[in-house]
N, C-alpha and C positions, 0 to 999 in steps of 0.2 A: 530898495531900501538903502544901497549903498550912495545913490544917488541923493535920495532925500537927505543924507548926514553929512555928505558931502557940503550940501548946502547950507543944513540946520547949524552943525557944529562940524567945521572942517578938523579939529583937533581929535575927536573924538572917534575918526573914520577906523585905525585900527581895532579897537572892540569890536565893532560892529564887521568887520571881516576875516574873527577867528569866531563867531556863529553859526556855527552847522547847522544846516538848513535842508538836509537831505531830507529825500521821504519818509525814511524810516525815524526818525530823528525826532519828526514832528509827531509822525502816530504815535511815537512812544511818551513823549512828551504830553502829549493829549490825555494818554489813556494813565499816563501818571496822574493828572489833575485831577480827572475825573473818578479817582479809586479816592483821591485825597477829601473831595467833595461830599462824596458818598460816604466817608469815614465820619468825614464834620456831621454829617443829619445823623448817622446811626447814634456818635455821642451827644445829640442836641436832643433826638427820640429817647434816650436813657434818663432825661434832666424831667421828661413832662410829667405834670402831677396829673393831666387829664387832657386830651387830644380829639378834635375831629378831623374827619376827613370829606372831600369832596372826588368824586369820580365822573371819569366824561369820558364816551366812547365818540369818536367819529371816525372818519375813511380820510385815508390823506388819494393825492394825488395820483398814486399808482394803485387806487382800489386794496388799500391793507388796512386794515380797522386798526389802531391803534389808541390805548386806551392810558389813561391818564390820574394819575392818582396825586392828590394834594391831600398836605396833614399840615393841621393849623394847631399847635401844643398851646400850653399855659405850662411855665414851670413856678416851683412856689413862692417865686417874688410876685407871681400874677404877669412875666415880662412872657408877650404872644410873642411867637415864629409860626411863622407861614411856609411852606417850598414844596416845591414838587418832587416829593419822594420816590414817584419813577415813574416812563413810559414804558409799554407792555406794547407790541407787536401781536394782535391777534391774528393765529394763521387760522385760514377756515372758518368757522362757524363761530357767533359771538354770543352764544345762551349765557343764563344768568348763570349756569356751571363754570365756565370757564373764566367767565369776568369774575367770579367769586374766589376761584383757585387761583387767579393773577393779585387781585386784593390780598389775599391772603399770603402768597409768596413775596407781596411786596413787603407788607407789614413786617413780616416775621422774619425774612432773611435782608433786606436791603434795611429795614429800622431798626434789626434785632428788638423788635416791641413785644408786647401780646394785646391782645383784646380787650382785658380790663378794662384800661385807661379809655378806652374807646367811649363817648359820651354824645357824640352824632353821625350823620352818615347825610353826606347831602349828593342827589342825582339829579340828571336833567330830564325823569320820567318817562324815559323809555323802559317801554313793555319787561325788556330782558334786565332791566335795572330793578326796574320796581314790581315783578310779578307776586302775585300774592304767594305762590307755593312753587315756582321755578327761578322766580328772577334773583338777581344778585344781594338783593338788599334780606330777602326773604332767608337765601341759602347763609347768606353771613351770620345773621342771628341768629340760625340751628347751630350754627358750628359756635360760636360764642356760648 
């Protein structure tokens, strides 16, 4: 970096070498953004007059299902936001129990939301998604 400034703006080099750049520095730095992020959706989730959500489970690379939760609001100017309200790490088994208890833990601790507002639910029609009396979409509506 210090190099590239060197080049880009040779004046500007000292800023750019009272930058802490240590390990720790950056994770903290990181995990700051990302509490600030999550901050912005929770009060973006408090503004919606009605919300859906979409959900998608697949396996990454190292064989871990990880699943995926999007929530697309209206608030009452009618102005849409979209974003991905969270990734879920499923350890073990991916029934529609667990993927319903992850929806559910997103919603409600990571959007501070409820169910109400809730007005769709869209899946990629796997069995544990969509079963009639196990799958996730099934178990979300009992609990609604």
């Amino acid at each position: 970096m210090l190099s590239a400034v060197s080049l880009i703006c040779p004046s500007e080099i000292k800023k750019f070498q009272n930058v802490s750049l240590s390990r720790t520095t950056v994770q903290r730095r990181i995990e700051d953004i990302s509490k600030n992020i999550t901050q912005q959706l929770g009060h973006k989730a408090m503004e919606f007059f009605y919300y859906s959500s979409a959900i998608d489970e697949s396996t990454d690379a190292t064989d871990t299902a990880q699943l995926l939760v999007f929530v697309r609001g209206i608030d009452d100017n009618f102005d849409a936001f979209e974003e991905l309200a969270g990734m879920q790490s499923m350890q073990g088994r991916t029934t529609g129990k667990d993927i319903c208890s992850a929806i559910i833990d997103c919603v409600t601790k990571k959007l501070s939301s409820d169910f109400k507002k809730l007005v769709g639910l869209c899946t990629d029609g796997a069995p544990a998604m969509c079963g009639k009396r196990n799958g996730a979409t099934a178990l979300l509506q009992a609990h609604i």
